[in-house]
BAVODREN-187152 format. One record per residue (C-alpha): residue in three letters; x, y, z. Coordinates in steps of 0.25 Angstrom, whole numbers, padded with zeros to 4 digits, always signed. Each point is the difference from the previous one (the first is absolute). Example, Ala and Ser with C-alpha at 12.3 -4.5 7.8 and 13.67 -1.06 7.14 Angstrom:
2
ALA+0049-0018+0031/SER+0006+0014-0002/
This chain:
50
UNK+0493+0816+0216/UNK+0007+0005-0011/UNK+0009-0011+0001/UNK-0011-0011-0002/UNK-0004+0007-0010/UNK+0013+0000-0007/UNK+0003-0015+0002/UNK-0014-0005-0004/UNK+0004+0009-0013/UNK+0014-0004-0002/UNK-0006-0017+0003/UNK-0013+0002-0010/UNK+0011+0006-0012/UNK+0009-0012+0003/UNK-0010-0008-0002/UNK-0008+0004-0012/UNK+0015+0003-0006/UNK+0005-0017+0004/UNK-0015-0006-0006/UNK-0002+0010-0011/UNK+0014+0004-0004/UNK-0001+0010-0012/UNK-0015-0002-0004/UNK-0008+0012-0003/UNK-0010-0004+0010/UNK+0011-0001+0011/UNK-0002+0017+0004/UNK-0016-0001-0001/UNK+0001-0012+0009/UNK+0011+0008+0008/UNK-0010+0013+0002/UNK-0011-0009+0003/UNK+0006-0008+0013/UNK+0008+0012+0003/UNK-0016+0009+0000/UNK-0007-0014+0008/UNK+0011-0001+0011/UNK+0002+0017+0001/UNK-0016-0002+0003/UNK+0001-0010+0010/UNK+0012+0006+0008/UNK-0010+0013+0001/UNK-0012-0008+0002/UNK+0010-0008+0013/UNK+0004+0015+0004/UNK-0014+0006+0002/UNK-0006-0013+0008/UNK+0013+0000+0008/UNK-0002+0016+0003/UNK-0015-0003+0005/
């Protein structure tokens, strides 16, 4: 799991980094996908559990 979550992490930064280079928005953008997918992994986990 930790894996995922560290690949989804590394691809989101990669991302925001190549569309927003050095903008000032570029880390508010980064936090906000990187909060979103962190949720939905755990929202995945816990149906996946049940």
């Amino acid at each position: 799991m930790l894996i995922l979550i560290w690949i989804i992490v590394c691809a989101i930064f990669y991302l925001v980094q190549k569309t927003l280079g050095n903008s000032g928005h570029a880390l508010e953008l980064f936090a906000l996908l990187t909060a979103l997918a962190l949720f939905f992994i755990d929202r995945l986990s816990r149906k996946a559990k049940k």
